[in-house]
Structure formats: C-alpha cells, structure tokens
Residue, then its C-alpha position, 0 to 999 in steps of 0.5 A: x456512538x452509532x454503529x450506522x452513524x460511523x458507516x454512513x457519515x460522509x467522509x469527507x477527511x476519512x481514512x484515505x490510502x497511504x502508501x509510502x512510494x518507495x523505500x530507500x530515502x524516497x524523497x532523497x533528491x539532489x537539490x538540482x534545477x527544476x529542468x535538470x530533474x528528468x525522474x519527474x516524467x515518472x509523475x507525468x501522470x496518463x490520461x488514457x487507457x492503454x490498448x493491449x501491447x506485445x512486449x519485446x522479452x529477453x531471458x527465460x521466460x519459464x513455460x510453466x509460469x502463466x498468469x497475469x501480473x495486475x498493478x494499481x496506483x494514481x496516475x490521472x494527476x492532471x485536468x484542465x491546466x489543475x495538478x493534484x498537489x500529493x501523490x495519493x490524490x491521482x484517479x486509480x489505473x489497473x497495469x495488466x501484464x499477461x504471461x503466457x507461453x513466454x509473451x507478455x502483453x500489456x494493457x492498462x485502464x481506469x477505474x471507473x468510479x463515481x469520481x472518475x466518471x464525473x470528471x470525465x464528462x466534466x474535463x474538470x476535477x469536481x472533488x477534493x483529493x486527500x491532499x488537494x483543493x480543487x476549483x468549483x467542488x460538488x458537494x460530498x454525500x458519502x465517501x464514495x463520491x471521494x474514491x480514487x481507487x488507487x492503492x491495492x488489488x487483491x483476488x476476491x470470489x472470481x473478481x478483483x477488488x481495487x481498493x482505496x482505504x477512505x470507501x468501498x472496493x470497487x469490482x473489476x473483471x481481471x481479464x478486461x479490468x471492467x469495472x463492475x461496480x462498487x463492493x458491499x458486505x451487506x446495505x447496512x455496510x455500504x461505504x464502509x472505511x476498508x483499508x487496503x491491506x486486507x489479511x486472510x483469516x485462513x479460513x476464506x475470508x478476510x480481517x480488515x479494518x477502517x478509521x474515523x477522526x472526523x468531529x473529534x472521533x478517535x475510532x477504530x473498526x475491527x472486523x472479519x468478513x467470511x468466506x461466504x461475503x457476509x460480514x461476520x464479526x465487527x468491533x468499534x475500539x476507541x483509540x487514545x490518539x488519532x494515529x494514521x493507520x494504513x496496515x495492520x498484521x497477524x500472528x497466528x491468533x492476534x492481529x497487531x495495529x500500529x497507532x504512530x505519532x502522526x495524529x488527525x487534527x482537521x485542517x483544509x485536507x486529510x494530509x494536512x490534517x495530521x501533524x507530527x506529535x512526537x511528545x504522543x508517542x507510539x503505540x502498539x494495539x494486540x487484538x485476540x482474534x477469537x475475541x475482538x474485546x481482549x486488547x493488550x495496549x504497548x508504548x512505543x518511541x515516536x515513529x511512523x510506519x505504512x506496511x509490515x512484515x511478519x508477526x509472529x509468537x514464541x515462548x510467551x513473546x510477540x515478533x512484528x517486523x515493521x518499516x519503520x520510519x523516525x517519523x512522518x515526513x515522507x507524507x506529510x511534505x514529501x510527497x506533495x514536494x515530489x508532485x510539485x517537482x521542486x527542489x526537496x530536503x531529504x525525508x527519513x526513510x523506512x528501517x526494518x526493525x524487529x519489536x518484540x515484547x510479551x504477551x498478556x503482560x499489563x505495562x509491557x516493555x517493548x524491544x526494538x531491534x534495528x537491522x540497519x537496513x533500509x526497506x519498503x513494501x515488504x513481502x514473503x510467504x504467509x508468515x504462519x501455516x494453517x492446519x485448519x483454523x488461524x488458532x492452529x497456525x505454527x509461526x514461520x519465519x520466512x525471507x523478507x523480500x522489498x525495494x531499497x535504494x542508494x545514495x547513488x540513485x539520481x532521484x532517491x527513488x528506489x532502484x534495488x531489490x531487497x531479499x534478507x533470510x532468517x538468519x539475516x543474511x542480504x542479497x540484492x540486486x540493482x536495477x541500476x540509473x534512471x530506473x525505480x523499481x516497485x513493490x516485488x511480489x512473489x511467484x512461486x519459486x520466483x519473484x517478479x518486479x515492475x520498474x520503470x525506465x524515466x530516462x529511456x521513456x520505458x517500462x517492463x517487469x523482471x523475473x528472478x529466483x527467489x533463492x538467487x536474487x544477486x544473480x539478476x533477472x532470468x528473464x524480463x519485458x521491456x515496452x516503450x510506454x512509460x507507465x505511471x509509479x503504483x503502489x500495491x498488486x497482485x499475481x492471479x496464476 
C-alpha cells in the first residue's frame, strides 16, 4: 500500500485515543437509581474556560518545588440538548496548576482545534465522535477535522503537544495554554496517526506509532522522529488482527506492542467497531529499534490492555509489565454506560502482570506472572538509563506508582494511590468517599496526584513522598471548582 495513501486517507473510524479512566473496578457501580448516583457530576462536562484562581493549601508545600502541573481530558460533553454517548468523544481541555513559592493557581482552557472551532460558532456538535453520531454531520476531509485533542501532553521543543491518537498533536504555550496550531513532522507527514503514548529514544527524540483498519487494513506504523523534528525512520507492519492499540513500551533496544483480542470489524462508530474475539487471542510484537524489520511475534491469552510499565531484558529474557484486563469491557460498554448515567454490570478490571519470555526464539512461550493487584495509569522513573544511545542502556527496575481502588468506593472509580517496589512489597494511601483520584506523576523525590471531590463539588492536587506514600499528602490544594475526569499529563519544572 501507498506510504502517502495511508497518511492521507481520511480517517474517519481511524485509531482514536483510548484511555482507560481508571483503574480499580472502574466501572464497578452499585446498581442504585439514576437520582441517587451523585459521582455522575464528575461527567457533567464544562463549557467554558476557567479563569486563573488562587487555591486554599494546606501542608508543606517544598520551597524548592516549582513548575506547572498540566492535565488533559474531554470535558466539553455536551451542546445544544446532544450528549456524547462514550467518554472518549468530549472536546479536549488543558487543567493548568502553577506552583510557586508554596501557592497554587489554577486555570483551565480549551484546545482550539478545528472541530472545537467549528462547533463553537455553530452551538452544535457537526462531527461524529469515536463513540458518538451526531445530527447534521459536515462531510470529513481528513482526520483532522475529528480531533478532540483530549488524551495526553507531553513537553516538545519549548511547547507542549496535546495529543489525540486519530491526528496531528496540536501546539500549545504552556504558560497561557494558546493553542498554536496543528504539529507536523514535515508536508508528506500531515495527519499522521500519533498515539498519545510517545516514548523517548534517548537521544532527544521520540518513538511513536499509529494504526490504520480502515477498508480492511490491518496496519501498523513504526517510526522515530528525532531531536531535530524531522521524521528519521518510519516502518509499515502489516498485523495479523486489527487489534486496538493504545500504548507501546521500550527496553533498552526493542519497543514492544501489545495486539489484544479486541479487533476493528467497521461498524456505525470507531467504538462500536471493535468486537471482543477471544478464539484470536493475543499477541505480543518485539521490534529491534536499530532495525524496524526484525520483528519477534509471541502468542498471548485473550486480554486487553491500555497502558504499561517497564519493559526490560535479562539473560536472554524480556520483562513487560502490563495492566492487563481479562478482556475489553471496560471500552466497548462501560464507558458509554457511565456517559449515559445508568444503572451498570460491573466491568473487569486492570491486574498488573509481569510477561516474561525469551528473546530471538521463533514459537516462544510466553509466561505470565499475576500480582493480584489491581492497578492503572502506571508510573515510574525511565525503566532503563542511557550512557549515550538507547543500545547502551542497562535495565533498571524502579517502583511502579498508579491508581487503585476498593469494593468500597460508592462509584467504583479509583480512589487509591498505588506504589509497589522491586521486590513487590505495597503501600497505599486512600483518598477516602466521593473523591477519585487521577493518573500520579512523579516529581522528583515526590509524586503529586489530582483528584476531584464529586460530593463536596471540589477539585485540588496532593503532594506526597515518594518513598512514604501511606503516610498521606505533606501538602495539597483545594478549590471549589469541580473539574472534569482527565487522562494523561505532564510536570514542566
């Protein structure tokens, strides 16, 4: 197939961000009346900006900490009397909290992307949405036109990238959140898929991928795009199954893919589409980053996953640690059943397992080792250290950080912090009722969490010791503002 033809095609039903929401039997909800549900105010969705707001802070706040915490996630749900049906579909918003000198203010802002700025100046959704079909759609040119930039940040070349996995990242100044315009990597790149999981090659750049099913494709995109924002190497892998992909992972010289059982058969919308085939199984795909064409195929159980941590080689052997869901539940029905505010079945939920199998071995078999654990949104220091070049990393084993929950969470949302060591050993810390808490990021010898209150109609971040998670928040930021649920952020200092 044509290198152009792929990169151009409109997108209509191309790979769109997922994100699971959060971890711990996300979508576990009591089945209690629709009025008696009050978690559902975390999904009411905003329709404005939010102006800079000093908030109330309590603790000790370090005075050498300083930087801007930026968080993303849909939060335009709703216009003119429509509700998007799936939590992916919501118009993309930037939460700012700047830390300085022991204050935190707040603002938040909207992508202005082309979709968003259409159906601004129309009151009106006008584009299908990954799980959503709206009235009186406007014809689609390319995948731009679908672009809720709502899933990730990641600092690049003096900006941040807000990205969506379907299109182009979209620029933004990180002290106003402006947006600056759509990024490219060169004219014969515009539009290209970008997943919102980019990794660093240690070198200044980045790997990333994107994936296309439509018209019966089962193809995969590998690329590095260096230091100097030009696109450096780029790879087309035709895959076995169409499996939903949304992240990827790295040891010190392979980038490791993980195809689920979750496979693209088009329907009406990109959700919709995929269809739980556990009779496919699952796979994992190992790519030598010196050489995108050496690949090493392994054969899974049936699962489903979003995000991952660590990937790493010893003694001939490859380590991936994974979320790793019994199957794909969570997107395919309990996301929209949370949107729609009914009455839910519980949906499985995101284990951390350790697979392990050897390297370079045709028909390798594959172990996987369970923790018990329910986890999401995983974090942790690079899980390799480069002397130089990606090739000469050494593995490095460092504590897993994530969001967890209870059966006694009202909502099923996550309401824990997670943190588990080498040697496996857990601490956590419980936010407590009517608050979930979102992907951790880590800060140096801290890691700082935003949450929101949906009983008490607030919103804040805490700040922990790494090392001393159990011991609670040495300090944290409350305002009363009521934030919509994101997905991915970032820490600039």
């Amino acid at each position: 197939m044509d290198r152009r033809r792929f990169l151009t095609a409109a997108l209509a039903c191309a790979s769109y961000s997922a994100v699971a929401g959060a971890a711990d039997q996300l979508l576990a909800v009591v089945r209690t009346p629709e009025a008696e549900l009050p978690w559902r105010r975390a999904f009411q969705g905003v329709r404005a900006d939010f102006s800079p707001l000093q908030l109330h802070t309590e603790g000790q706040w370090p005075a050498a900490l300083r930087g801007t915490l930026l968080r993303n996630g849909p939060a335009r749900l709703e216009r003119a009397g429509e509700r998007y049906q799936h939590w992916f579909d919501g118009d993309g918003m930037v939460q700012q909290f700047q830390i300085a000198h022991g204050k935190v203010t707040h603002q938040g802002k909207f992508i202005r992307s082309k979709k968003f700025l259409v159906e601004e100046m129309a009151g009106a959704f006008r584009y299908h949405t990954a799980g959503t079909l709206v009235k009186n759609p406007l014809p689609v040119r390319n995948n731009d036109d679908l672009n809720v930039a709502n899933t990730a940040l990641i600092p690049w070349q003096g900006e941040v990238l807000a990205l969506w996995e379907g299109g182009s990242p979209h620029r933004l100044a990180a002290d106003s959140l402006a947006t600056l315009g759509v990024k490219d990597f060169g004219e014969q790149y515009k539009q290209l898929p970008f997943s919102a999981h980019p990794l660093p090659d240690g070198q200044g750049g980045m790997w990333n991928f994107g994936s296309w099913y439509v018209g019966g494709q089962k193809q995969l995109l590998v690329y590095q795009v260096g230091a100097d924002d030009r696109m450096q190497r780029l790879q087309q892998i035709s895959l076995p199954q169409a499996s939903y992909l949304h992240a990827f992972s790295q040891s010190a010289d392979k980038l490791v893919f993980f195809l689920s059982a979750a496979v693209y058969e088009q329907a009406d919308t990109y959700i919709s589409s995929f269809q739980w085939r556990p009779e496919l199984g699952s796979q994992l795909l190992i790519i030598d980053k010196a050489d995108f064409s050496q690949q090493q195929w392994v054969e899974l159980p049936a699962g489903f996953a979003f995000h991952f941590g660590q990937a790493w080689q010893q003694q001939g052997e490859l380590c991936l640690q994974a979320c790793l869901y019994p199957d794909a539940s969570v997107m395919l029905t309990g996301m929209s059943q949370i949107m729609q505010g009914k009455a839910r079945k519980q949906s499985s939920s995101a284990e951390l397992v350790t697979i392990r199998l050897p390297l370079g071995k045709t028909n390798a078999t594959a172990q996987l080792e369970r923790s018990g654990l329910v986890l999401e949104f995983p974090q942790f220091v690079a899980g390799f250290a480069s002397t130089g070049s990606a090739a000469s990393a050494h593995a490095v084993v460092a504590p897993l950080f994530g969001v967890s929950g209870s059966d006694r969470s009202e909502s099923g949302l996550s309401q824990s912090l997670v943190r588990v060591d080498a040697s496996g050993q857990q601490q956590s810390f419980d936010f407590g009722p009517g608050v979930v808490v979102e992907e951790p990021l880590l800060v140096g010898q801290h890691l700082i969490a935003s949450w929101l209150d949906y009983r008490k109609g607030q919103s804040g971040i805490s700040l922990f010791l790494q090392d001393q998670l159990a011991a609670g928040p040495v300090a944290q930021a409350r305002m009363d503002r009521l934030l919509p649920l994101g997905f991915h952020g970032c820490f600039i200092s």
